[in-house]
C-alpha positions in Angstrom: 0.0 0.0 0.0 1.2 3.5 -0.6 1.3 6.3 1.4 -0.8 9.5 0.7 -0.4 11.3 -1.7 0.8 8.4 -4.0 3.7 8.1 -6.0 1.2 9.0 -9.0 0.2 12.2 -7.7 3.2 13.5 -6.6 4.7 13.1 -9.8 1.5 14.7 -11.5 2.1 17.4 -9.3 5.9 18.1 -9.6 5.2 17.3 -13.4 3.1 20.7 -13.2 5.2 22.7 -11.5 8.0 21.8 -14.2 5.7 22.9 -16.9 5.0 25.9 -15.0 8.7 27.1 -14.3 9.6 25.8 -17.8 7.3 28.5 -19.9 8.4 30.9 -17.6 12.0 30.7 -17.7 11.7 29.4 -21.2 8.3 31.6 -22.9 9.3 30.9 -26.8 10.4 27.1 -26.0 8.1 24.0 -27.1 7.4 21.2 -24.7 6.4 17.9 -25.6 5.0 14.7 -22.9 5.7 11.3 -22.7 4.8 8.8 -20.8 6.2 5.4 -20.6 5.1 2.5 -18.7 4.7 -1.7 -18.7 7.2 -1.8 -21.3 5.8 1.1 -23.8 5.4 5.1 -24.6 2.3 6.8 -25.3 2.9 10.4 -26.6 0.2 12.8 -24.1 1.2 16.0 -25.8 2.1 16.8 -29.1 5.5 19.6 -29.2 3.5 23.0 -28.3 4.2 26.3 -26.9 1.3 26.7 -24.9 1.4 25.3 -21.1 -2.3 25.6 -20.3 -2.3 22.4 -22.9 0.3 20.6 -21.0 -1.0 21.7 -17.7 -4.6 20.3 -18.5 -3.4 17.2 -19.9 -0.9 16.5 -17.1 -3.9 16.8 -14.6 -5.9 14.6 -16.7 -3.4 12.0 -16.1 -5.2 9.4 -13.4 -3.1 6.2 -14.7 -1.3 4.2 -12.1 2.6 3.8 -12.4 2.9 0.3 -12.6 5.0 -2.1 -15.0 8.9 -1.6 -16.1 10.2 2.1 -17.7 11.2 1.5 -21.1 13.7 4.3 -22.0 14.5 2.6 -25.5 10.8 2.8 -26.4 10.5 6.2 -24.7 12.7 8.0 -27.3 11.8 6.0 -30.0 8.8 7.9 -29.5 10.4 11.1 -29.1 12.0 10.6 -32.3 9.1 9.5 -34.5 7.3 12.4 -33.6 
């Protein structure tokens, strides 16, 4: 069992404040998110400039961390896209 908040959430949440401090110190960058678990990638935001797309989808995220990280399939990912 986990302790509150869970490992999920916590991420989630430092996950927002990245995107936050990101635009800010960064306002003409792009920002793209993965997410990689059980052995595959699944793209959540296409490259963009706009954080209030990357903040929503990052709070939409409600998926539990379980499975292996696969950094290999990760950037393949980032590369295909």
């Amino acid at each position: 069992s986990d302790i509150r908040p869970t490992r999920m959430t916590a991420t989630v949440e430092i996950l927002m404040t990245f995107i936050r401090d990101f635009f800010e110190d960064n306002p003409l960058s792009n920002l793209g998110i993965l997410y990689s678990k059980a052995g595959t990638a699944k793209k959540i935001t296409e490259l963009s400039g706009s954080p209030k797309i990357h903040l929503k989808a990052a709070a939409s995220l409600k998926t539990t961390g379980e499975g292996d990280f696969s950094l290999q399939n990760a950037l393949e990912l980032a590369f295909t896209s």
